[in-house]
C-alpha positions in Angstrom: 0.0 0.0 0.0 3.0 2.4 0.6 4.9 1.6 -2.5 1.8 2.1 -4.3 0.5 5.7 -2.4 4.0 6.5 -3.2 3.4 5.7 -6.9 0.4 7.8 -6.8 2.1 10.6 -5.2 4.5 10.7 -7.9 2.3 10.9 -11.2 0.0 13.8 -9.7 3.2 15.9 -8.1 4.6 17.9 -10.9 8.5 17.3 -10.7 11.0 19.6 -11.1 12.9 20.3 -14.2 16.6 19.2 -13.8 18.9 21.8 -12.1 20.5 24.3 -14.8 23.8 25.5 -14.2 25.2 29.3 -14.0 27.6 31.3 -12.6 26.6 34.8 -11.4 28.7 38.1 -10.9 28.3 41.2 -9.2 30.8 44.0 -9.4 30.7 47.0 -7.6 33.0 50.2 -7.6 32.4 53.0 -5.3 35.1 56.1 -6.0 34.8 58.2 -2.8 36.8 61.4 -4.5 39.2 61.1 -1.7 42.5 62.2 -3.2 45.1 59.4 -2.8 42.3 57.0 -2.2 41.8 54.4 -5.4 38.2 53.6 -5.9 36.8 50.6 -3.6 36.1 47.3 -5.7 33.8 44.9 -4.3 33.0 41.7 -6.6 31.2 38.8 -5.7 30.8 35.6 -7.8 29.6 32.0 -7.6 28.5 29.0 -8.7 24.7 28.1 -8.5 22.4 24.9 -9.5 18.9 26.5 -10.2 15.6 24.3 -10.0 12.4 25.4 -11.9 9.1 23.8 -10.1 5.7 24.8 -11.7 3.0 25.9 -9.0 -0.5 26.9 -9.5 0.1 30.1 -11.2 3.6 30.4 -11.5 7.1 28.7 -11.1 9.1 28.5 -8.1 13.2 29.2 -8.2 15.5 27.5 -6.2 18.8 28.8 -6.3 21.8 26.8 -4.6 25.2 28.2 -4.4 27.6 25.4 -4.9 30.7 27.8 -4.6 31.6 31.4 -4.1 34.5 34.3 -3.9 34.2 37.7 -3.0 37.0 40.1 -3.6 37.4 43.3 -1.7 40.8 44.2 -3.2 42.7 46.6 -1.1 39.8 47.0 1.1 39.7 43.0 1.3 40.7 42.9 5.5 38.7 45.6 6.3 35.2 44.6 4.7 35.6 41.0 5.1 34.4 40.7 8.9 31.6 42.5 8.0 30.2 40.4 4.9 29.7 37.4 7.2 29.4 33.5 6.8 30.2 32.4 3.5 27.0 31.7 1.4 28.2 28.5 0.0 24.8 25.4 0.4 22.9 28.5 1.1 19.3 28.8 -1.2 17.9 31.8 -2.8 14.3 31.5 -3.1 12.3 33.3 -5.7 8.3 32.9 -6.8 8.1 34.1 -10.5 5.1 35.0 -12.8 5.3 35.5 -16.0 9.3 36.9 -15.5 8.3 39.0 -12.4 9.7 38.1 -9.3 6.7 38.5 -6.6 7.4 39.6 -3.6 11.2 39.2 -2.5 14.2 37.3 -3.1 15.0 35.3 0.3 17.8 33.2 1.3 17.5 29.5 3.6 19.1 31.5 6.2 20.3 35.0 7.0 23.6 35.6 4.9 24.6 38.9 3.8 27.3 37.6 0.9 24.0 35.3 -0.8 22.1 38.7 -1.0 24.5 39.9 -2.9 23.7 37.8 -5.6 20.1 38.7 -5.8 20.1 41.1 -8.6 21.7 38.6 -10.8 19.2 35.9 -10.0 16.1 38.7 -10.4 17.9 39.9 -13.7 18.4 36.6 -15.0 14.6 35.3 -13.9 13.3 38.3 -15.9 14.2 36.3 -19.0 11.4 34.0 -18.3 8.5 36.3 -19.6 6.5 35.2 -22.7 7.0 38.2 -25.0 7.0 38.4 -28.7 9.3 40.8 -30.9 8.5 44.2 -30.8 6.9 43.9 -27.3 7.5 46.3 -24.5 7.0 46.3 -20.7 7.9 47.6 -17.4 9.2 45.8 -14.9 9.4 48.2 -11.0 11.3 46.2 -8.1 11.0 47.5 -4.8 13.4 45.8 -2.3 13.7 46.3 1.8 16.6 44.6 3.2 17.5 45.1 7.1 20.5 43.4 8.1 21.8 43.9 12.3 21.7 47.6 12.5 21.8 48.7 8.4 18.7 49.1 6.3 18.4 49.5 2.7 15.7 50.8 0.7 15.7 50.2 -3.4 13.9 51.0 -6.3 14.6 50.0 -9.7 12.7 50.2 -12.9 13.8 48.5 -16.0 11.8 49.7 -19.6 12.0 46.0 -21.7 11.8 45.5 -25.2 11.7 41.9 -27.1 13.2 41.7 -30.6 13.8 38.7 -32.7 17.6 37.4 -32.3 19.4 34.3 -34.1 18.4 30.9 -34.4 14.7 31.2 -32.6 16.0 33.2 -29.6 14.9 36.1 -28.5 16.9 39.2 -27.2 15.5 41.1 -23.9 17.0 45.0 -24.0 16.3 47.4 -20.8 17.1 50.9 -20.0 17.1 50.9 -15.8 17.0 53.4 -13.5 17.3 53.0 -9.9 17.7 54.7 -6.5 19.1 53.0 -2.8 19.3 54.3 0.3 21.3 52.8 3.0 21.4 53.8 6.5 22.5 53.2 9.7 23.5 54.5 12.4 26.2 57.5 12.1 26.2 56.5 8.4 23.1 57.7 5.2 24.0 56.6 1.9 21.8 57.9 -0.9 22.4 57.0 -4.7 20.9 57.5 -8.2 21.9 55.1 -11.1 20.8 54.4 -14.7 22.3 52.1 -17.1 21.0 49.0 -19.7 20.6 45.2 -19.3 20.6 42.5 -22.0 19.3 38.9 -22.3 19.5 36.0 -24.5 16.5 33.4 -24.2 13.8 31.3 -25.3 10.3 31.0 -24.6 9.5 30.4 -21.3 13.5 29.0 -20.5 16.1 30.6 -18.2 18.3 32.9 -20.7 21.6 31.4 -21.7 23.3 35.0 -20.8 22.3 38.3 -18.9 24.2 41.2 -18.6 23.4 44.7 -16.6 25.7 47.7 -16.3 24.7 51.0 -14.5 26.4 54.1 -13.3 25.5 57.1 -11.0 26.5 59.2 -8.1 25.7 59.6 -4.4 25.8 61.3 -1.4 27.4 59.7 1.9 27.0 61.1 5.1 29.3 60.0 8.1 29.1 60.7 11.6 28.4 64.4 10.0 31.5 64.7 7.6 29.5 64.6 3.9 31.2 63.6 0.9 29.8 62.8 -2.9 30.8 59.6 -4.9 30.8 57.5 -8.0 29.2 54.6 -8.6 29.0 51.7 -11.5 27.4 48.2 -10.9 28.3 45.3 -13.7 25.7 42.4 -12.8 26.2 38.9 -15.2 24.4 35.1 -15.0 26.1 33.2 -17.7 24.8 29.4 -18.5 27.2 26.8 -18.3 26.6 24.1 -20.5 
């Protein structure tokens, strides 16, 4: 009777596809205008298995991260402490419909260094919209993050378009604009960017590339000394076959 609820179980749960593999980048580099001082580059990158379930209206994403680095550069002793636990067996979740990722990305567990690698995973889920050349959409993102005594408040909207590319795929192009604040404490960070994003997909598939670069400046305040600074963000998910 077991074997055979067990049977049953199987044919009516819908199974998920195999994981896909991918490795996901995001670069960061912050120049404070501090004379002397070479701009701060943070990059994180990793390794991920990503499952595809179907639900009742949508598709849930499970993103593992098999393996990761992150790179400080000079600033590599200093910011290290504060980025945690690596992220490695940690899972992003994500509940997509239609390419839009409802609600919020969340990890298994609290880890700042998987979080970074949420705007690749929501770029690259983005993909998964059914469009048709010459389509256009918005997609608006609004993300709250509060991690020990630093909160961050960001808005992004990206302005799609669908056009025909080679072989049956289709090409995803964006122009983004975005705005974070971060604040805690003695410290306020406030920062306006722009830039574009690109994808390469099928119908209905995880793209087989994404690529997003932005730029913009800010305004840091800390413990009342103000300063202005430069930003550019370079966000990747590449398919690895």
């Amino acid at each position: 009777m077991f074997a055979l609820l067990v049977s049953l179980y199987t044919f009516i749960t819908p199974l998920p596809a195999a994981p896909v593999h991918y490795k996901l980048v995001n670069k960061s580099t912050v120049d404070l205008g501090m004379g002397g001082m070479p701009p701060i580059a943070l990059t994180m990158s990793a390794f991920v298995s990503i499952t595809m379930t179907d639900s009742a209206t949508g598709k849930v994403a499970s993103i593992v991260i098999d393996s990761s680095t992150f790179d400080a550069g000079e600033m590599g002793a200093a910011i290290a402490a504060q980025m945690g636990d690596s992220p490695n067996g940690v899972t992003l979740h994500a509940y997509i419909i239609n390419g839009k990722v409802q609600q919020q990305i969340t990890p298994s567990t609290t880890n700042i260094q998987a979080m970074q690698l949420a705007p690749a995973v929501q770029l690259l889920l983005s993909g998964m919209r059914s469009a048709h050349a010459g389509e256009s959409w918005i997609d608006s993102t609004l993300a709250d993050t509060a991690v020990s005594a630093m909160a961050t408040k960001a808005s992004l909207v990206t302005e799609w378009k669908a056009s025909a590319g080679a072989a049956g795929a289709m090409q995803f192009d964006g122009t983004v604009t975005g705005t974070t604040s971060v604040g805690g404490g003695q410290m306020q960070m406030d920062m306006q960017t722009s830039g574009a994003s690109h994808l390469t997909t099928r119908l209905g598939q995880l793209p087989t590339v994404a690529t997003s670069a932005s730029s913009g400046s800010g305004n840091m305040n800390i413990g009342g000394q103000a300063m202005t600074m430069k930003l550019s963000t370079e966000v990747s998910a590449t398919q690895i076959p």
